[in-house]
Residue frames relative to the residue before (quaternion, step in Angstrom):
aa qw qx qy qz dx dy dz
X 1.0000 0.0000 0.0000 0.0000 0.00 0.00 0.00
X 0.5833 0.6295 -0.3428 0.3821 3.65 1.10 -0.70
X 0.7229 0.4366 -0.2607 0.4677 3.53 0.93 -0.87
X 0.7391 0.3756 -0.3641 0.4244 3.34 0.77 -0.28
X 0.4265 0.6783 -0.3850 0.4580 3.35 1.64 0.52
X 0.6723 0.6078 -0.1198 0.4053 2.95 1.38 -1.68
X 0.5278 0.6899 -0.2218 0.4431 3.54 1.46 -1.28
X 0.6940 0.6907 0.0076 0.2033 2.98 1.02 -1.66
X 0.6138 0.3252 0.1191 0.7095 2.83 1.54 -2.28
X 0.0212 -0.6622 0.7434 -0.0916 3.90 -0.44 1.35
X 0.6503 0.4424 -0.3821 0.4852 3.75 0.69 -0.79
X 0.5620 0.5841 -0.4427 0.3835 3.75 0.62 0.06
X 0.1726 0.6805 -0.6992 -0.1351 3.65 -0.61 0.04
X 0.4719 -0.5276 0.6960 0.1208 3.38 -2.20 1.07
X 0.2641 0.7960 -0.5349 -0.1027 3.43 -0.20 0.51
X 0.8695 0.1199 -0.1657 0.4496 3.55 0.37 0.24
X 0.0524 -0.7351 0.6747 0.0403 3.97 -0.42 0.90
X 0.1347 0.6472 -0.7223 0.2032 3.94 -0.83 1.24
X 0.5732 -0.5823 0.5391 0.2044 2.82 -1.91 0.67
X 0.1789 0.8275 -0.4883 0.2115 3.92 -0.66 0.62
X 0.1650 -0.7832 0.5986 0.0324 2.87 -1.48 0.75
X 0.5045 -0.6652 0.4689 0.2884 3.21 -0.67 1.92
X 0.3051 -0.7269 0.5520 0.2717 4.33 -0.64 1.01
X 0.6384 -0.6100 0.4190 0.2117 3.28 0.47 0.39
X 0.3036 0.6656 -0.5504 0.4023 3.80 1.22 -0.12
X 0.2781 -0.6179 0.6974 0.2334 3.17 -1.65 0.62
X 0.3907 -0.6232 0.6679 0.1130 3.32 -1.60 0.83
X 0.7515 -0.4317 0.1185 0.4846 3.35 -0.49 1.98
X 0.7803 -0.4180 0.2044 0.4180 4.01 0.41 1.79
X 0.3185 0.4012 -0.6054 0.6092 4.08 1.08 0.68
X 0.0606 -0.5488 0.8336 0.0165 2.27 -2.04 1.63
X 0.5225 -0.5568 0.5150 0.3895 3.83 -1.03 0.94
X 0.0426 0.6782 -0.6847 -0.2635 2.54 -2.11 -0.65
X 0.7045 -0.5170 0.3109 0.3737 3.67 -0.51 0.47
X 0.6930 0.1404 -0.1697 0.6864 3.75 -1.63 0.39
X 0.7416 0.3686 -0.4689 0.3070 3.93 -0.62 0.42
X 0.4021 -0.6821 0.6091 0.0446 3.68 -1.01 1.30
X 0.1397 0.6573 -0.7361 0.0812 3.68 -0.48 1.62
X 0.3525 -0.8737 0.3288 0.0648 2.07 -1.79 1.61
X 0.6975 0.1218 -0.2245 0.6695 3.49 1.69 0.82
X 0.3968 -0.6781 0.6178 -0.0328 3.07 -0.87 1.91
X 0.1009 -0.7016 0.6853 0.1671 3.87 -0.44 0.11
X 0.4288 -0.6466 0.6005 0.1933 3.71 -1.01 1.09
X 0.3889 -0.8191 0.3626 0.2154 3.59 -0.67 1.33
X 0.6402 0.4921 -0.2647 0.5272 3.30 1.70 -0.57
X 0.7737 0.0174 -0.2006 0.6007 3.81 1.32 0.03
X 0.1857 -0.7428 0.6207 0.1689 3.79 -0.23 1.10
X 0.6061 0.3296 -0.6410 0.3364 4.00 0.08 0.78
X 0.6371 0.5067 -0.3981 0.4230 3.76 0.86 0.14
X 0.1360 0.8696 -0.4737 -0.0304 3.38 -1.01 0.72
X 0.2724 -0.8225 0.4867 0.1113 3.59 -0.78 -0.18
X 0.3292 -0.7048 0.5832 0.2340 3.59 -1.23 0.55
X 0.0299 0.8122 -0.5786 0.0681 3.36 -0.89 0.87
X 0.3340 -0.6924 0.6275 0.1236 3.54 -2.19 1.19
X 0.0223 -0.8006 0.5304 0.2777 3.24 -0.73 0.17
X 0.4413 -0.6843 0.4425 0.3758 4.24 0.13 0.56
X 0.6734 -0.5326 0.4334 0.2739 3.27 -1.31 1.26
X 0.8383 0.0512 -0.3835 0.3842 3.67 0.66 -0.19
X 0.1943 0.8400 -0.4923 0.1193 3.53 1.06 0.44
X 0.1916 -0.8193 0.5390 0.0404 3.85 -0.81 0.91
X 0.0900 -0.8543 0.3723 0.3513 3.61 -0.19 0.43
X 0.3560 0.7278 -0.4630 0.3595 3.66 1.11 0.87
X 0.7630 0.2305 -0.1540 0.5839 3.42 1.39 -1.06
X 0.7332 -0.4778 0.3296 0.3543 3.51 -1.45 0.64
X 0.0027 0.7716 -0.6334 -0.0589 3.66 -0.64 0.37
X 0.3327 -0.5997 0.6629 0.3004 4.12 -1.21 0.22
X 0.3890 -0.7491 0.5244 -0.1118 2.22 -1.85 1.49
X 0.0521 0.7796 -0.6235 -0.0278 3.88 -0.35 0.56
X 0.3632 -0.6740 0.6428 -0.0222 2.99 -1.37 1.67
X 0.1673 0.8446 -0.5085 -0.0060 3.90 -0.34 0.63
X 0.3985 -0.7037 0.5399 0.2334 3.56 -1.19 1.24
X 0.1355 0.6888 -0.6390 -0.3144 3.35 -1.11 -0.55
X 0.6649 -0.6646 0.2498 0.2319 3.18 -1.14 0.56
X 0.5426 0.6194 -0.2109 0.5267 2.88 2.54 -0.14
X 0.2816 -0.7598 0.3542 0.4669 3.22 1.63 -0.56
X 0.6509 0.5586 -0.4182 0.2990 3.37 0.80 0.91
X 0.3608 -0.8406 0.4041 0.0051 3.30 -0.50 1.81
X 0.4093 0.6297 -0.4585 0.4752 3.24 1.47 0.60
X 0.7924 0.4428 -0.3077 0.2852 3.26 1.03 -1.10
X 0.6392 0.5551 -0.3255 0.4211 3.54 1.29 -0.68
X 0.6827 0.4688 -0.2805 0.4852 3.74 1.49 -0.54
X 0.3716 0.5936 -0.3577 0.6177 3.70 1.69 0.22
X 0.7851 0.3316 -0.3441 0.3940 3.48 0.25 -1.24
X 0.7739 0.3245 -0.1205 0.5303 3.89 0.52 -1.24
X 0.3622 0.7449 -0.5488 0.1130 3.56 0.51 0.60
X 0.7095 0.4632 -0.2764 0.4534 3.16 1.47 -1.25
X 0.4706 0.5857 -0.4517 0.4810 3.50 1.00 -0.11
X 0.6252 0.4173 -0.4219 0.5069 3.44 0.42 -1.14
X 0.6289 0.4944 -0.4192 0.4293 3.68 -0.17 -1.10
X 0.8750 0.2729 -0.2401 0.3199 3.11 -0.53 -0.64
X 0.5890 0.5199 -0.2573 0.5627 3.94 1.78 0.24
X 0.4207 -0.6760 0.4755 0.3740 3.30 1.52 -0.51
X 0.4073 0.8145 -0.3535 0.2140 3.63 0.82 0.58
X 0.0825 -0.6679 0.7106 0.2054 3.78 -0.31 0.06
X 0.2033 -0.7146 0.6688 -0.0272 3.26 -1.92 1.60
X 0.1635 -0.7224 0.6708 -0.0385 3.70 -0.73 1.01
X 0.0890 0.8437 -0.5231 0.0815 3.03 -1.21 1.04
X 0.4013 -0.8284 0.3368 0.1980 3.25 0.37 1.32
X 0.3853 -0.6846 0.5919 0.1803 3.80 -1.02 1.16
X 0.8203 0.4478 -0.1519 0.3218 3.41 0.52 -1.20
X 0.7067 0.5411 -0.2262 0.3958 3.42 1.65 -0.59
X 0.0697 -0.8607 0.4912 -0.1145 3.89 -0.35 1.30
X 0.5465 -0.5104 0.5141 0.4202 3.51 -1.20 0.07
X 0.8452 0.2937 -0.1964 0.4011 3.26 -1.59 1.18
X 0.4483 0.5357 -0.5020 0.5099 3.71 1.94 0.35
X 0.4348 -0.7071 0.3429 0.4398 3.70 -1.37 0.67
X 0.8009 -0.3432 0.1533 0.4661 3.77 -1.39 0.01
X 0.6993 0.5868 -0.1415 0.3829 3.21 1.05 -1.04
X 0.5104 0.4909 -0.3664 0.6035 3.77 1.44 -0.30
X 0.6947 0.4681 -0.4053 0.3659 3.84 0.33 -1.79
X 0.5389 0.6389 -0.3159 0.4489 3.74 1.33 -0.88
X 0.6314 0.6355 -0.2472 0.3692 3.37 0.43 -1.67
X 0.5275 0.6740 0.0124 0.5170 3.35 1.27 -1.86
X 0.7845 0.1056 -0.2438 0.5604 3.21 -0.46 -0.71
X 0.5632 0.5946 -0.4065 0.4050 3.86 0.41 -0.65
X 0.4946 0.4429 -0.4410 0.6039 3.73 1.03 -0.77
X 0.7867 0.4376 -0.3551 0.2522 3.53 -0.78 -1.85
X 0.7054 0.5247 -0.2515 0.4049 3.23 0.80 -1.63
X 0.5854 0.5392 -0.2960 0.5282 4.31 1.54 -0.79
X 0.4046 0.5305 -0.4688 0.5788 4.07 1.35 -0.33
């Protein structure tokens, strides 16, 4: 089912699949909770950058969990963490989706960016 998702979603870019563990910092006293899709994380070290994010129903934040960082090209990170959530769920994934990243920002911001999300 993933590939014919994938086929679909050219305006998606995948840019980074690493292994990680969410540290568990709270973000200004939100405390997650699993299987739920927020839709705008504020980065704690820059609050004009944000992100939508899943965390899978069994995701722990003691033990490592993979991580998928997703652009869209619209800069809306609801839509790529909407699209692969239930996949994620059901792989044990955490999905990030970037608010701030878009077609036509230079290399060095989309970088900037993921370096925030990927430091959460």
């Amino acid at each position: 089912m993933i590939n014919k998702v994938l086929i679909g979603t050219s305006f998606v870019m995948i840019l980074s699949l690493s292994v990680s563990c969410v540290s568990g910092q709270q973000h200004k006293g939100e405390d997650f909770s699993n299987a739920k899709v927020y839709k705008l994380v504020k980065c704690n070290a820059d609050t004009s950058l944000s992100y939508a994010l899943f965390l899978p129903p069994q995701y722990d934040k003691s033990k490592p969990c993979p991580l998928l960082i997703l652009f869209d090209s619209h800069g809306d990170g609801l839509l790529p963490v909407n699209l692969f959530n239930a996949e994620a769920g059901k792989n044990g994934f955490i999905i990030a989706g970037s608010n701030n990243s878009k077609n036509g920002l230079p290399v060095e911001q989309t970088t900037a960016i993921y370096h925030s999300m990927l430091d959460e």
